[in-house]
C-alpha positions in Angstrom: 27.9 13.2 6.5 26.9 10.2 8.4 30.0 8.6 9.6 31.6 5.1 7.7 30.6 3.2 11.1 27.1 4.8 12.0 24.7 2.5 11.6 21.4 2.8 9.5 18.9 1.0 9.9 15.2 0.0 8.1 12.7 -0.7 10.8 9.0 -1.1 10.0 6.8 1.4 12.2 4.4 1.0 14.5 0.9 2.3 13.9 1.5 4.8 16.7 5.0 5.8 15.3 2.9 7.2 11.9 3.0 10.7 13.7 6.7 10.7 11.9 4.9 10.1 8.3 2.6 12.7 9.4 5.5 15.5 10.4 7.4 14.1 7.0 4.7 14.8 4.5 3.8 18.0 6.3 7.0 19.6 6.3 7.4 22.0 3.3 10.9 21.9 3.2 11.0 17.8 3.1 8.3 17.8 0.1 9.7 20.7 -1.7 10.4 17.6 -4.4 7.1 17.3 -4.5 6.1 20.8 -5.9 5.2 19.5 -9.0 2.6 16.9 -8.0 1.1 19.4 -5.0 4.2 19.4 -2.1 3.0 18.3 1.1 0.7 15.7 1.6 -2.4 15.4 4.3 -2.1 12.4 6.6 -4.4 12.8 9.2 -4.5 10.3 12.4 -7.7 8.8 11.1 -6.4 7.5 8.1 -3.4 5.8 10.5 -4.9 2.5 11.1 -6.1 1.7 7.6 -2.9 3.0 5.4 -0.8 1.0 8.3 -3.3 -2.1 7.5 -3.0 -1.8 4.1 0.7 -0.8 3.9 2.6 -3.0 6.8 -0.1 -5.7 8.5 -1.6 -6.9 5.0 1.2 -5.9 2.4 0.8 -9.0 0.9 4.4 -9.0 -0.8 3.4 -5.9 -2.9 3.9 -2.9 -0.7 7.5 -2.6 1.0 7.3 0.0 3.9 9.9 1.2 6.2 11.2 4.2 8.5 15.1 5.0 8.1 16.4 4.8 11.5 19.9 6.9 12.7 22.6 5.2 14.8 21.2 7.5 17.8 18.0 5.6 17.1 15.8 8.5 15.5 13.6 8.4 12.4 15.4 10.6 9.8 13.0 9.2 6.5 10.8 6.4 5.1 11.9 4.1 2.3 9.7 2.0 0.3 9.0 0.3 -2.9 5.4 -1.1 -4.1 4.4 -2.7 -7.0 2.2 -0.4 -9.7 -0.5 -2.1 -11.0 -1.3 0.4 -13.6 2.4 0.7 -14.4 3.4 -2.9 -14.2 6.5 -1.5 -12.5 8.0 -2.4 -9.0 8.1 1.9 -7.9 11.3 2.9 -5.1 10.3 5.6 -2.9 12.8 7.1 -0.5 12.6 10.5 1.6 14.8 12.2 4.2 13.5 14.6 6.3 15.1 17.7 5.0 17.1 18.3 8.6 18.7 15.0 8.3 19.5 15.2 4.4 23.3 15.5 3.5 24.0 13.3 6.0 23.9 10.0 3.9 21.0 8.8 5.0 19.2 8.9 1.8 22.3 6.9 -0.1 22.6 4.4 3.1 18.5 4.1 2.8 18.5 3.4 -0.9 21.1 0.5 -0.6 19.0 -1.0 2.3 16.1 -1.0 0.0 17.4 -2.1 -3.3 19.3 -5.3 -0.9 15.5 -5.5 0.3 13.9 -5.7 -2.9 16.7 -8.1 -4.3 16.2 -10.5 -1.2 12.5 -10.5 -2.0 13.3 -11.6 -5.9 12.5 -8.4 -7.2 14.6 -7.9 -10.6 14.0 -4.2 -11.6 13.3 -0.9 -9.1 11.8 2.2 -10.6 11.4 6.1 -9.6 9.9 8.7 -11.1 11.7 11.9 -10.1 10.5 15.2 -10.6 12.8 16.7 -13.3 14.5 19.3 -10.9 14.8 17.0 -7.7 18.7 16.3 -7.0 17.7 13.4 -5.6 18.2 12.0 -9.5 21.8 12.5 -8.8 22.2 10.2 -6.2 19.8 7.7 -7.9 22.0 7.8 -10.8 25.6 7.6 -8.7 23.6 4.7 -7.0 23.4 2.2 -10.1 19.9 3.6 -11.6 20.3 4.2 -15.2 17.6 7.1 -17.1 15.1 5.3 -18.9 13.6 8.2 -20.5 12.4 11.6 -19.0 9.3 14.3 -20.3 9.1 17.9 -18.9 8.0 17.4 -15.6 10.0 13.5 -14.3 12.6 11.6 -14.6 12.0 7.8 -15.5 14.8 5.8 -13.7 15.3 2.1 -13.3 18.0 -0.5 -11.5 18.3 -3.7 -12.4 18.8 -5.4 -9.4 
């Protein structure tokens, strides 16, 4: 468990610290979550510079983008929220590399961005969760309430 003084951290990544996102979405382990919509995701280094354009240099105040950052000063996860146009929902992602998870890090991360998404005058975070993620769990003990679920997600939502 990550220790009551350990310091986590959000920082926002360089374009030449993306190979972490790379080794995140690639790990099978990490996106075992994601089983449902496909598991790990391809993010080759040519798609770097424009998802890092789109995502950090020109969010615009609808994309959110961050690593999570240990006290020793290593990337352990990403946490982000973005604004669904479709949806018309403000959507919370947050992962933990699956080495680093039960640690803390993912409840530490998800406090850092709900206090991000407050200070920016967001009212209401979303996720949808894959119905047999236990990362619902932790959502839930961390103020999200269960909006509604189907067969395949979870639907949950913090007022902030």
């Amino acid at each position: 468990m990550a220790h009551e003084g350990e310091l986590i951290r959000l920082t926002i990544p360089r374009r030449e610290d993306l190979w972490f996102r790379q080794q995140l979405l690639a790990d099978p382990a990490t996106m075992s979550y994601n089983h449902a919509w496909g598991g790990t995701i391809p993010f080759p280094e040519e798609d770097w510079a424009a998802w890092h354009d789109h995502w950090i240099a020109r969010a615009e105040g609808l994309r959110f983008y961050r690593y999570v950052v240990n006290g020793e000063g290593a990337f352990v996860g990403e946490a982000a929220y973005h604004w669904d146009r479709k949806r018309g929902i403000w959507c919370a992602d947050v992962i933990i590399l699956a080495k680093y998870r039960r640690r803390g890090y993912g409840r530490a991360a998800l406090r850092l961005l709900c206090a991000a998404a407050r200070a920016a005058g967001l009212r209401v975070l979303w996720d949808d969760i894959a119905i047999d993620n236990p990362a619902a769990a932790l959502f839930l003990a961390e103020g999200f309430t269960e909006a509604f679920r189907t067969e395949e997600l979870i639907m949950l939502k913090k007022e902030l």
